[in-house]
C-alpha positions as a Markdown table, in Angstrom:
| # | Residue | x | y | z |
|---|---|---|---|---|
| 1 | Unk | -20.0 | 11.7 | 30.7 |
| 2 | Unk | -18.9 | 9.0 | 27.9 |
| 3 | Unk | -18.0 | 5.9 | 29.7 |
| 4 | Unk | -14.9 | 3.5 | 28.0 |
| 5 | Unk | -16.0 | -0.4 | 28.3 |
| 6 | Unk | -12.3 | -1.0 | 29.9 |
| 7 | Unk | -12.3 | -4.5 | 27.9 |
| 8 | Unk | -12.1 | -2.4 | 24.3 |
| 9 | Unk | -8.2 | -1.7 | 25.5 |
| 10 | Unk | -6.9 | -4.8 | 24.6 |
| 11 | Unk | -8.8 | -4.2 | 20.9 |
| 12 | Unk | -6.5 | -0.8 | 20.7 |
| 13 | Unk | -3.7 | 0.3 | 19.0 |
| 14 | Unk | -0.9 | 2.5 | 20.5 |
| 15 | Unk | -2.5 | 5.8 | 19.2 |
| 16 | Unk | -6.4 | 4.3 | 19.4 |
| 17 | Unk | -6.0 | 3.8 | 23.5 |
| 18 | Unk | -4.7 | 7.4 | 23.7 |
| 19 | Unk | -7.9 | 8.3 | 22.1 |
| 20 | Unk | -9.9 | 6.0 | 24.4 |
| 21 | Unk | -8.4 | 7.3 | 27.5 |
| 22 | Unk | -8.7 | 10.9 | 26.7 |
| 23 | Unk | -12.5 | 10.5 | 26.0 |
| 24 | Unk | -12.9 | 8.8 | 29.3 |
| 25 | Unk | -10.8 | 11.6 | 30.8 |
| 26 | Unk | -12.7 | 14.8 | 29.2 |
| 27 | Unk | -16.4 | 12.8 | 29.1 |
| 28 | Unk | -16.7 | 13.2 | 25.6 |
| 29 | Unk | -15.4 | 12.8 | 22.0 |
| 30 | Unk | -15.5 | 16.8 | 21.5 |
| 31 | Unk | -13.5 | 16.8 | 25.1 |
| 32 | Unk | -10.9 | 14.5 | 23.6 |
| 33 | Unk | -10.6 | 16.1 | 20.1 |
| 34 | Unk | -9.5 | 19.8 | 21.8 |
| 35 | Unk | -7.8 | 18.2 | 23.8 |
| 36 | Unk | -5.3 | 16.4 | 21.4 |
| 37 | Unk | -5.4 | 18.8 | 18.7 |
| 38 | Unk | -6.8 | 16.6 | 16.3 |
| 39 | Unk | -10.5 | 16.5 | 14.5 |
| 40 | Unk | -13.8 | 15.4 | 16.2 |
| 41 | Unk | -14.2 | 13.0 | 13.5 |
| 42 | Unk | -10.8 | 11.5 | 13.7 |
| 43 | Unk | -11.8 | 10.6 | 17.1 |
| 44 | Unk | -15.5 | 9.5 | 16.3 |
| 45 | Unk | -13.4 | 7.1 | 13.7 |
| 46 | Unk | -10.8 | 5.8 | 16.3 |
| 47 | Unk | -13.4 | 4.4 | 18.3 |
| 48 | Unk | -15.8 | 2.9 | 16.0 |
| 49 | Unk | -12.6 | 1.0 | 14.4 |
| 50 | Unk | -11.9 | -0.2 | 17.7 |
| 51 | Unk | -15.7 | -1.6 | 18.8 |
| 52 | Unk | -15.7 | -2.8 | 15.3 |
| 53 | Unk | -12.4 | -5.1 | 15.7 |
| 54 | Unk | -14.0 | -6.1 | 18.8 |
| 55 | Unk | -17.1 | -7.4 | 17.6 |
| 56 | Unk | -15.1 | -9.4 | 14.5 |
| 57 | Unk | -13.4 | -10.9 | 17.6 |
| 58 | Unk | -17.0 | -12.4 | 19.3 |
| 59 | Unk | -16.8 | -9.3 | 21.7 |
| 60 | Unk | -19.7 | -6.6 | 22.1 |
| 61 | Unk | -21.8 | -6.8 | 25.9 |
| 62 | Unk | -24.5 | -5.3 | 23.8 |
| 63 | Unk | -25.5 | -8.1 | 22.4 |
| 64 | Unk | -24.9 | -10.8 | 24.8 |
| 65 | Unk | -20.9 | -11.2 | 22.9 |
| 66 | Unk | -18.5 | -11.9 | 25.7 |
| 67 | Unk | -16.4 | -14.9 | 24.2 |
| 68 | Unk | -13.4 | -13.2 | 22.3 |
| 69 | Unk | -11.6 | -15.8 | 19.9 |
| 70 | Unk | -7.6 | -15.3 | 19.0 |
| 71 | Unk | -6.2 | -12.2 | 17.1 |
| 72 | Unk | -5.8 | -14.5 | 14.1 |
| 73 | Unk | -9.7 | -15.6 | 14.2 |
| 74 | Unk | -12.6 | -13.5 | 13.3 |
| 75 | Unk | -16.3 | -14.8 | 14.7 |
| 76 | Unk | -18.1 | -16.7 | 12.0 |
| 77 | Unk | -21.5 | -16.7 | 14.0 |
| 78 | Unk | -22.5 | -16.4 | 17.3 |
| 79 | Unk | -25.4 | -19.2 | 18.8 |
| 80 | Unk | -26.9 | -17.6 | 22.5 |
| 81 | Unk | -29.0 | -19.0 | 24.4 |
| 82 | Unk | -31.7 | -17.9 | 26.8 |
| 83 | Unk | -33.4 | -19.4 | 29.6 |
| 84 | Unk | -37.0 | -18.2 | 30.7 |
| 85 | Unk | -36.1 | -15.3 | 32.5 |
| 86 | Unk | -34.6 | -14.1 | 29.5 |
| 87 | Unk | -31.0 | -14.1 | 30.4 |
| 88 | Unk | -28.1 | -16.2 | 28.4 |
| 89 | Unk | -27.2 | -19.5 | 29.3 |
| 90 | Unk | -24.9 | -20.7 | 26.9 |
| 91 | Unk | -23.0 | -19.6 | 23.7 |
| 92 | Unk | -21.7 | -21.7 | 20.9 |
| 93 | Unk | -19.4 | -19.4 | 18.9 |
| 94 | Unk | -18.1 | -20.2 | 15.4 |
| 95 | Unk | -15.0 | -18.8 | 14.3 |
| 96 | Unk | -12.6 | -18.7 | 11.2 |
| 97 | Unk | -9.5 | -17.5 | 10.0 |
| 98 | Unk | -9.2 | -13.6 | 9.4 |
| 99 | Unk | -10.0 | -12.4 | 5.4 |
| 100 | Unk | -12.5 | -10.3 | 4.1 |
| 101 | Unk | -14.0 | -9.1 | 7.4 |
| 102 | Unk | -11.2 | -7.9 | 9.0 |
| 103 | Unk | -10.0 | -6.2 | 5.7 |
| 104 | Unk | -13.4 | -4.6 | 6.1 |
| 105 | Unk | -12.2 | -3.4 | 8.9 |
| 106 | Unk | -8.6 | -2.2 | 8.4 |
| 107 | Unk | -10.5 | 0.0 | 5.6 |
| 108 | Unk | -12.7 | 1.4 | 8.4 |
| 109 | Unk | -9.6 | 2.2 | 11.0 |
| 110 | Unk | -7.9 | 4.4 | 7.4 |
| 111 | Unk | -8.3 | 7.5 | 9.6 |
| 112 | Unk | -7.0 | 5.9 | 12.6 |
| 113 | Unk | -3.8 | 4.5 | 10.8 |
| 114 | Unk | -3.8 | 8.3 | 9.0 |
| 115 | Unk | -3.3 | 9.9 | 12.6 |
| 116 | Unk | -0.5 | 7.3 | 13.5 |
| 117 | Unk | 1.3 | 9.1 | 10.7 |
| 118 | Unk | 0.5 | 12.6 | 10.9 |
| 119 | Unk | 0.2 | 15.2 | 8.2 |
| 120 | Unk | 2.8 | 15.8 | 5.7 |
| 121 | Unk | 5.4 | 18.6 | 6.3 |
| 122 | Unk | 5.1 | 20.6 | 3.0 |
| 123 | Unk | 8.5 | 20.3 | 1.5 |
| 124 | Unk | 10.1 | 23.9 | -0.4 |
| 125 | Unk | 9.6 | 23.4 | -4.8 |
| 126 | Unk | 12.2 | 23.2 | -6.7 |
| 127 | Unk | 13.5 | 26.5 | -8.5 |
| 128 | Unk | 14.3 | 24.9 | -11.7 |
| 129 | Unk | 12.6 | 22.7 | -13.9 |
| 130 | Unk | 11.0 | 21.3 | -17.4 |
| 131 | Unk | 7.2 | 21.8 | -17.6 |
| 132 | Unk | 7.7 | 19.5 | -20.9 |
| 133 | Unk | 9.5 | 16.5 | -18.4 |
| 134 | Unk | 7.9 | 13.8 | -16.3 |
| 135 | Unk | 10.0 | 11.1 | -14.7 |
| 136 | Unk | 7.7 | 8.2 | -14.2 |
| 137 | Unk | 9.8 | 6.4 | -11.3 |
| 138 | Unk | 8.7 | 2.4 | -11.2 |
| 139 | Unk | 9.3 | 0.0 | -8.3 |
| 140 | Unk | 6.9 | -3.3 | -8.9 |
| 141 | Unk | 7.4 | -6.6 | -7.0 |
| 142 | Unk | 9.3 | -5.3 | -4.1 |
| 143 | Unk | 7.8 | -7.7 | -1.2 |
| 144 | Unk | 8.6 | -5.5 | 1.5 |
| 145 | Unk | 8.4 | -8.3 | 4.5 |
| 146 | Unk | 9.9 | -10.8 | 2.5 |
| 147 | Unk | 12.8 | -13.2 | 3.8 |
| 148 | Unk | 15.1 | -14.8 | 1.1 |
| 149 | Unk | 18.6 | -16.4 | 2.4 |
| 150 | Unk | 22.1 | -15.8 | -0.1 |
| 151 | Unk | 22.9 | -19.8 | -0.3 |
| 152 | Unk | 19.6 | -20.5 | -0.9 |
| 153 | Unk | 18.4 | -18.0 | -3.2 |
| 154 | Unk | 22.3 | -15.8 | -4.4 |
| 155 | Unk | 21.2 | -12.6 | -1.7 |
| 156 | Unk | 20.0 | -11.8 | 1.2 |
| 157 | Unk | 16.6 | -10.0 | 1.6 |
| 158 | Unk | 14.5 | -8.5 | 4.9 |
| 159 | Unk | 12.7 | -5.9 | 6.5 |
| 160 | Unk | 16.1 | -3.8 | 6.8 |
| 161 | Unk | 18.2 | -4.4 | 3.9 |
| 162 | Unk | 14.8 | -3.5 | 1.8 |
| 163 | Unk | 14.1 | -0.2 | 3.2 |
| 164 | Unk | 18.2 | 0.8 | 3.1 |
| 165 | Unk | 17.7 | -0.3 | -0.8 |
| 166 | Unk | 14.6 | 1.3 | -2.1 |
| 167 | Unk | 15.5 | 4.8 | -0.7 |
| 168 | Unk | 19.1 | 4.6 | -1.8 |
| 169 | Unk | 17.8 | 3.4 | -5.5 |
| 170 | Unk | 15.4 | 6.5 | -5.0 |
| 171 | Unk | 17.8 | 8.9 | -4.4 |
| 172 | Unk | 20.2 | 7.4 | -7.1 |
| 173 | Unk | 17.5 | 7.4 | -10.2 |
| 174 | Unk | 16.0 | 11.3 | -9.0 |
| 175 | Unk | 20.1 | 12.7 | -9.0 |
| 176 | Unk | 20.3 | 10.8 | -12.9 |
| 177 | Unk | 17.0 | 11.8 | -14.5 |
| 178 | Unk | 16.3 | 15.1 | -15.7 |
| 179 | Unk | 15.0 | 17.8 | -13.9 |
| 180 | Unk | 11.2 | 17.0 | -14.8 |
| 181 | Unk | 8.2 | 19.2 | -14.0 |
| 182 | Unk | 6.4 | 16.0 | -12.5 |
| 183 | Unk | 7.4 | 13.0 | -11.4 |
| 184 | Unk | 5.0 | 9.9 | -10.6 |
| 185 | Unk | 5.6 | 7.3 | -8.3 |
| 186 | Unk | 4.8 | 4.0 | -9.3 |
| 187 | Unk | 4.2 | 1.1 | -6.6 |
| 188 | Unk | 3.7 | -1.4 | -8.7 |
| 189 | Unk | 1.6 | -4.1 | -7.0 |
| 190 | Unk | 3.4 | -6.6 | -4.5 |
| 191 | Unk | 4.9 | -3.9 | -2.6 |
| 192 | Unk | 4.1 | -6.1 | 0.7 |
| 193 | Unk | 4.8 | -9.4 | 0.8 |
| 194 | Unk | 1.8 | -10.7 | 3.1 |
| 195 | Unk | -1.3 | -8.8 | 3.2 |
| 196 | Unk | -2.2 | -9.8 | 7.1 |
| 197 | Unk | -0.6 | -11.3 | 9.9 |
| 198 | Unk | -1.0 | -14.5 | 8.5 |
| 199 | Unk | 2.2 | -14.7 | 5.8 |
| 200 | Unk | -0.1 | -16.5 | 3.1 |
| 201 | Unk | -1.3 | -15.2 | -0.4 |
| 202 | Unk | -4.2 | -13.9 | -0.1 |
| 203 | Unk | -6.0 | -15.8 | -3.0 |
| 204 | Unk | -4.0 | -19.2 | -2.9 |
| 205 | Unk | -2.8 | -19.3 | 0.6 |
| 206 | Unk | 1.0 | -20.5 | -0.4 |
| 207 | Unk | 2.9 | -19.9 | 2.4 |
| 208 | Unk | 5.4 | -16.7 | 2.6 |
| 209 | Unk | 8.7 | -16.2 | 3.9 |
| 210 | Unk | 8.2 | -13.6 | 5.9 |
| 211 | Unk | 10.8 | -12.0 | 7.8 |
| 212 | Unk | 8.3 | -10.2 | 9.9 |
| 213 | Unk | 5.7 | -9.2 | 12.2 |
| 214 | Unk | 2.6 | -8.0 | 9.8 |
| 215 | Unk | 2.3 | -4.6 | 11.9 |
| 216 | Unk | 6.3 | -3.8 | 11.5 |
| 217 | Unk | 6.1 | -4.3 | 8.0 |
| 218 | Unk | 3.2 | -2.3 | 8.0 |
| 219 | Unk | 4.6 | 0.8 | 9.9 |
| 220 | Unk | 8.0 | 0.0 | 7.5 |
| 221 | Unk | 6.0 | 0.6 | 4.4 |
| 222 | Unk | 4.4 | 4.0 | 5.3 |
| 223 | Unk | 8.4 | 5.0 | 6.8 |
| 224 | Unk | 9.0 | 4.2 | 3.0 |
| 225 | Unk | 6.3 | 5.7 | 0.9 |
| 226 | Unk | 6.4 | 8.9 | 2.7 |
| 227 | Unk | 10.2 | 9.3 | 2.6 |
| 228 | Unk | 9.7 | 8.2 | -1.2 |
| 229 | Unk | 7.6 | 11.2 | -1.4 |
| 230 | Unk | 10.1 | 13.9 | 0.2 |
| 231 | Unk | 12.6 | 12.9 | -2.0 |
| 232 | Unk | 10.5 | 13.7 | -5.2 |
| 233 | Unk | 9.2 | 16.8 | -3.9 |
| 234 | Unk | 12.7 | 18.2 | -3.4 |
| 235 | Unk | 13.1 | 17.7 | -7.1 |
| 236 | Unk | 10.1 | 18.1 | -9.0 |
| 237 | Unk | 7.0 | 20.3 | -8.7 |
| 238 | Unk | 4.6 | 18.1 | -8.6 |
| 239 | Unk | 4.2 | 14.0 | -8.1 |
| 240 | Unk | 1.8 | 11.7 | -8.5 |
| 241 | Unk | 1.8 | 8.7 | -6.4 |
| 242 | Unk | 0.4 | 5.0 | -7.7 |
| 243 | Unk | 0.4 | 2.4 | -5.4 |
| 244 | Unk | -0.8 | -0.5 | -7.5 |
| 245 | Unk | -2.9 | -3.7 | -6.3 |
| 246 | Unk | -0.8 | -6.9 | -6.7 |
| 247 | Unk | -1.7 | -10.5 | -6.0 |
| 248 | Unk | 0.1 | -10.1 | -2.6 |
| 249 | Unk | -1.0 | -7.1 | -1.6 |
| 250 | Unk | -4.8 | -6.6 | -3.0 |
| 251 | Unk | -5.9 | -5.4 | 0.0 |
| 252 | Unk | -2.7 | -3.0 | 1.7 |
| 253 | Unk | -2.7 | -1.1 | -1.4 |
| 254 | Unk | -5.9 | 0.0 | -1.4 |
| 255 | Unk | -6.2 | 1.3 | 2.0 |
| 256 | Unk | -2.7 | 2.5 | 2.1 |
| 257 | Unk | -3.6 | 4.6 | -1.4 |
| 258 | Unk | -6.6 | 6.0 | 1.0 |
| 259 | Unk | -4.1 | 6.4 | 3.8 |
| 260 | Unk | -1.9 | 8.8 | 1.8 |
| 261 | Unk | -4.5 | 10.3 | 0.3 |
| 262 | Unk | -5.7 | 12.1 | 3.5 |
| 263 | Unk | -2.1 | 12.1 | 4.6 |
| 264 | Unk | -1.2 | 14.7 | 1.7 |
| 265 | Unk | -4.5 | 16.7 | 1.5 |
| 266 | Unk | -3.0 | 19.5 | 2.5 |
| 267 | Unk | -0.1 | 19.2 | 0.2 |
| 268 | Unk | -1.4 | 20.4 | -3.2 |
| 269 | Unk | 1.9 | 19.7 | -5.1 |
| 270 | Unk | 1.0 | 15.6 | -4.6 |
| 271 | Unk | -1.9 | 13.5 | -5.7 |
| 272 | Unk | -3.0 | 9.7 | -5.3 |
| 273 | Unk | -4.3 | 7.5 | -7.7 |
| 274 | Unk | -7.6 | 6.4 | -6.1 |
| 275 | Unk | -8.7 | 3.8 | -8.4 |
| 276 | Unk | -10.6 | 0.8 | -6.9 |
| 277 | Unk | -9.7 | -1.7 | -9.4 |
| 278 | Unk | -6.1 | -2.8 | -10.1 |
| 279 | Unk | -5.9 | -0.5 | -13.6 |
| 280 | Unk | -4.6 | 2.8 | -13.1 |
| 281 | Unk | -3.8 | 5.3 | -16.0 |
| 282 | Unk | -2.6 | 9.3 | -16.0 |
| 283 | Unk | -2.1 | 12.0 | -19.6 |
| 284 | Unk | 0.9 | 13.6 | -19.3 |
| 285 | Unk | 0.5 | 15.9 | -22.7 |
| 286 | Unk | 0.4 | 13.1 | -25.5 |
| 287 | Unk | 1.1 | 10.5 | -23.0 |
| 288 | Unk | -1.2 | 7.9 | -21.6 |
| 289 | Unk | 1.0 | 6.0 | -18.8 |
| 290 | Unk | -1.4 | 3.2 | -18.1 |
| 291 | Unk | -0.4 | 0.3 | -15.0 |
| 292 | Unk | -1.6 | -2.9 | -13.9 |
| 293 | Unk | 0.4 | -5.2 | -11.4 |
| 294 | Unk | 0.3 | -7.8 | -14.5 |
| 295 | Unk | -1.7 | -10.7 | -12.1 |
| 296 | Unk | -5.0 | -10.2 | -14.1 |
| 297 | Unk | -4.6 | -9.4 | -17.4 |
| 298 | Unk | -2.1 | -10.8 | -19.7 |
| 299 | Unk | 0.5 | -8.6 | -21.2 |
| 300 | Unk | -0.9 | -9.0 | -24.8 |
| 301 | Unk | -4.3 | -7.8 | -23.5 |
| 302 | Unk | -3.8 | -5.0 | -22.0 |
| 303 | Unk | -3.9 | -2.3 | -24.7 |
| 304 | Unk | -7.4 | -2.8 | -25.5 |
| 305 | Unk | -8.5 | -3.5 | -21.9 |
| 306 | Unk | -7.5 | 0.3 | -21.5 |
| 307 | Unk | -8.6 | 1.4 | -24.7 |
| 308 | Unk | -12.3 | 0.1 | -23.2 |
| 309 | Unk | -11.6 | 0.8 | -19.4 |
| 310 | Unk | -10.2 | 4.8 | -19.9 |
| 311 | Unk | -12.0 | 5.9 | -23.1 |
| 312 | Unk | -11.6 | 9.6 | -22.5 |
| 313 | Unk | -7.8 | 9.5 | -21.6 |
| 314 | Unk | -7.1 | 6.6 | -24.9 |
| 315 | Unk | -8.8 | 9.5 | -27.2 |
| 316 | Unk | -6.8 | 12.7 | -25.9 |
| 317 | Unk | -3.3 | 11.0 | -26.2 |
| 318 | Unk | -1.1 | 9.8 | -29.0 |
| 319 | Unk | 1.4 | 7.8 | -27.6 |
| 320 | Unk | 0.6 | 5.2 | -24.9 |
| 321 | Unk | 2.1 | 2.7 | -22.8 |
| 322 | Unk | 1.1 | 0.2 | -20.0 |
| 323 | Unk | 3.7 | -0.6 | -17.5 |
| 324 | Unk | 3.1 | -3.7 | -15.6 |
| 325 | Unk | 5.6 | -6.9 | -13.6 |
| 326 | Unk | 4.4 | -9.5 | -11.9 |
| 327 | Unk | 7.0 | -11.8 | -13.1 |
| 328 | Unk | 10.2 | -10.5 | -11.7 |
| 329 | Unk | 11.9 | -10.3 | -15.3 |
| 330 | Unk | 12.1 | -7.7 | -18.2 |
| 331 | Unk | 10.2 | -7.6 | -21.3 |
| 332 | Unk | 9.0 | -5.0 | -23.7 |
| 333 | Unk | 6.9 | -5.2 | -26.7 |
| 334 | Unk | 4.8 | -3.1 | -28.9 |
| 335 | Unk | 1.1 | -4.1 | -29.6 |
| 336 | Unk | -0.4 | -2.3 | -32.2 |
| 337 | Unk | 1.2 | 1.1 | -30.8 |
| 338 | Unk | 1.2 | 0.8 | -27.5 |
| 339 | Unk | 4.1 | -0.6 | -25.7 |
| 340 | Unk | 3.9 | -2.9 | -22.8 |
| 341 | Unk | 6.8 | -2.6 | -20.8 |
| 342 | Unk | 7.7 | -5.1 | -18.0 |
| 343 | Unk | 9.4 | -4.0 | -15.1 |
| 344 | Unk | 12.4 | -6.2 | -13.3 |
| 345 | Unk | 12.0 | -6.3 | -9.2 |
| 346 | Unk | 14.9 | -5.3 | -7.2 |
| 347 | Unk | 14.1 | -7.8 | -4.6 |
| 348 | Unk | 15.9 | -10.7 | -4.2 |
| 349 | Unk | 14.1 | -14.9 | -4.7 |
| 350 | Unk | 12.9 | -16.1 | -2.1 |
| 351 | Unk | 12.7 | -19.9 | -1.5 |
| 352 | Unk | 9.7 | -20.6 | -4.0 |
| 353 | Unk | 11.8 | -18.6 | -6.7 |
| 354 | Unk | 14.9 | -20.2 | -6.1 |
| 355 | Unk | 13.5 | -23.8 | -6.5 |
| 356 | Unk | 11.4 | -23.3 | -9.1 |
| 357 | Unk | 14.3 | -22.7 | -10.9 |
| 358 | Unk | 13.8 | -18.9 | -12.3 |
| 359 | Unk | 16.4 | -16.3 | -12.6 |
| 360 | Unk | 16.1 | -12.9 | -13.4 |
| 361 | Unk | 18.8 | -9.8 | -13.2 |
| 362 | Unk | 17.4 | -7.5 | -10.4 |
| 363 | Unk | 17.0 | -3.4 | -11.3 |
| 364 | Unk | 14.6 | -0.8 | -11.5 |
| 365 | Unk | 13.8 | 1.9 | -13.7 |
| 366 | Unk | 12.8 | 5.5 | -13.8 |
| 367 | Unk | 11.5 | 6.8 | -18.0 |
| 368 | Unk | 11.3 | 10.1 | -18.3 |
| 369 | Unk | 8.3 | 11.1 | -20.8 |
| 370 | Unk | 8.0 | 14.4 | -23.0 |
| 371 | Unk | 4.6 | 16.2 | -23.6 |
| 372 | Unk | 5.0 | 16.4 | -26.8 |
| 373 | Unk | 7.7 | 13.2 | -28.0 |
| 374 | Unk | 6.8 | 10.6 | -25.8 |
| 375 | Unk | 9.5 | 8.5 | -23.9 |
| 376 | Unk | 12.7 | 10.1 | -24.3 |
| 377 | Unk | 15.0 | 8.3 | -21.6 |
| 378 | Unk | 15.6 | 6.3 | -19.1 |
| 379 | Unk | 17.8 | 5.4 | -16.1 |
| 380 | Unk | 18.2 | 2.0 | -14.4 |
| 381 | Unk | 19.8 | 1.0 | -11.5 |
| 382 | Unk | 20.5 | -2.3 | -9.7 |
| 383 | Unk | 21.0 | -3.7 | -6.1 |
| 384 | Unk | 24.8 | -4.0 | -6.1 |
| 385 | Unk | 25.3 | -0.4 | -6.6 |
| 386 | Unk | 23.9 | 0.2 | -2.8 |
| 387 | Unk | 25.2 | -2.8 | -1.1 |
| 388 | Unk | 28.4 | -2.1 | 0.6 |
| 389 | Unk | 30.8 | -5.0 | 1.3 |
């Protein structure tokens, strides 16, 4: 019989201490996984995420760890020490704010936070449309979690007014483009505002206005991307899904791209970019679509950073172009050939925007790409069109 250290609970999510509790019940992971319906190793995963948050925290019995340090800490090192019968005396416990380890381990719990949201209900193919079309459909510099205030910055922005936007703007730009064959959704870096519970950059540590708990704006974000996903399913055959590093989000894209990944791998009519570093390119016939968030590599650069970093997909293509943001404004220009095209935000500035002074009109934009031709059109939409007085 598997015994549950009762002290792991408080380490648990919602859907991890249902797993806990059912292995304790049955006496085993195999017990719990028939009983829940779900896979052995989904279970196996559920509880090493949790024993592994637990030790970041300073606690594992195992090895004399019993001094747990706040949910915003990880354990830096552990001291113990022993007396001569061998048994601890004392502990000196170094801790430090949460980064890289416990990103470490929100990568690990991916199948845990995958079970939270459950497999995709296969959505019925559209009857008609062009094999020739793809609508590449671009939101960049959302900040999902953000909190900007109308006399300070000209508009209101939070968790709410966010989510009501991006799926109206969704709906709007699918109903106005042509009846493509494919469609890609882009997430364009910054999709998230913070990238932990603690509403800093992750590089810089500027302080965020966050309108948020980190784990709301979490859950908020997967509500989004998946409904994101419905909608271009009931309107194109296939869709590609990009969700793009940014300097705000360099660790929440990656692990929810993974997340979604498993989510849809029994949908064969979607795929996910998996690249693990912040470039991201896909041929559509003649096309090369390349993306980068913009926070690395400036605009100018970028064509023969992608000529060097996707070699096979620069030589089968004739027409190319790198969408990027990062800097909340519009901008378009040819290099060469290849056309860099800066995406606008649809979010509204928050504080730091507003007193630095920089302006920008807010929209988003879907291009619709032929095999053969290249770009051939584009629709654009903006905030006001979805905000009702």
């Amino acid at each position: 019989m598997q015994h549950i250290d009762p002290e792991l609970r408080q380490f648990c999510t919602a859907r991890q201490l249902e797993i806990l509790e059912t292995i304790e019940l049955h006496g085993s992971g195999r017990g719990a996984a028939r009983a829940l319906g779900i896979d052995e190793k989904t279970v196996r995963d559920a509880y090493k995420a949790v024993v592994k948050k637990a030790e970041l925290q300073g606690y594992s019995p195992a090895h004399d760890m019993v001094r747990k340090v706040p949910d915003s800490y990880t354990v830096k090192g552990i001291s113990t020490y022993y007396n001569k019968e061998g048994k601890p005396s004392g502990q000196w416990v170094k801790s430090s704010v949460k980064h890289d380890a416990i990103l470490e381990a929100l990568k690990e719990a991916v199948s845990a936070i995958n079970d939270d949201i459950g497999k995709a209900q296969l959505v019925p193919a559209p009857d008609m449309v062009d094999d020739e079309l793809c609508n590449v459909l671009t939101f960049t510099d959302y900040h999902l979690g953000m909190y900007a205030w109308q006399p300070e910055g000209g508009a209101d922005w939070d968790i709410h007014i966010a989510e009501r936007i991006i799926l109206a703007a969704m709906a709007e730009m699918i109903e106005r483009s042509p009846k493509a064959s494919m469609a890609i959704i882009n997430i364009q870096g910054d999709f998230l505002h913070t990238d932990g519970k603690l509403p800093v950059t992750p590089a810089h540590k500027h302080v965020l206005d966050a309108d948020s708990r980190f784990p709301k704006i979490r859950r908020a974000a997967i509500r989004i991307i998946r409904h994101m996903v419905s909608q271009a399913l009931s309107a194109h055959k296939d869709v590609h899904l990009i969700i793009a590093e940014g300097n705000h989000d360099e660790e929440s894209a990656g692990w929810l791209a993974d997340a979604f990944a498993v989510h849809f791998e029994d949908e064969p009519r979607v795929t996910v970019n998996g690249s693990d570093l912040p470039f991201y390119a896909y041929v559509w016939g003649q096309n090369m679509i390349g993306v980068h968030h913009g926070h690395k590599v400036r605009n100018e650069a970028l064509p023969l950073l992608f000529a060097a970093q996707f070699p096979a997909e620069w030589g089968a293509t004739t027409r190319r172009e790198i969408h990027c943001g990062h800097r909340h404004h519009r901008d378009e220009k040819e290099f060469n050939g290849v056309t860099v095209v800066q995406h606008p935000t649809l979010a509204a500035r928050d504080a730091y925007a507003a007193r630095g002074g920089w302006i920008a009109d807010r929209a988003a934009w879907s291009i619709t790409y032929h095999k053969k031709w290249g770009p051939i059109g584009r629709v654009m939409v903006s905030p006001e069109m979805f905000i009702r007085d």
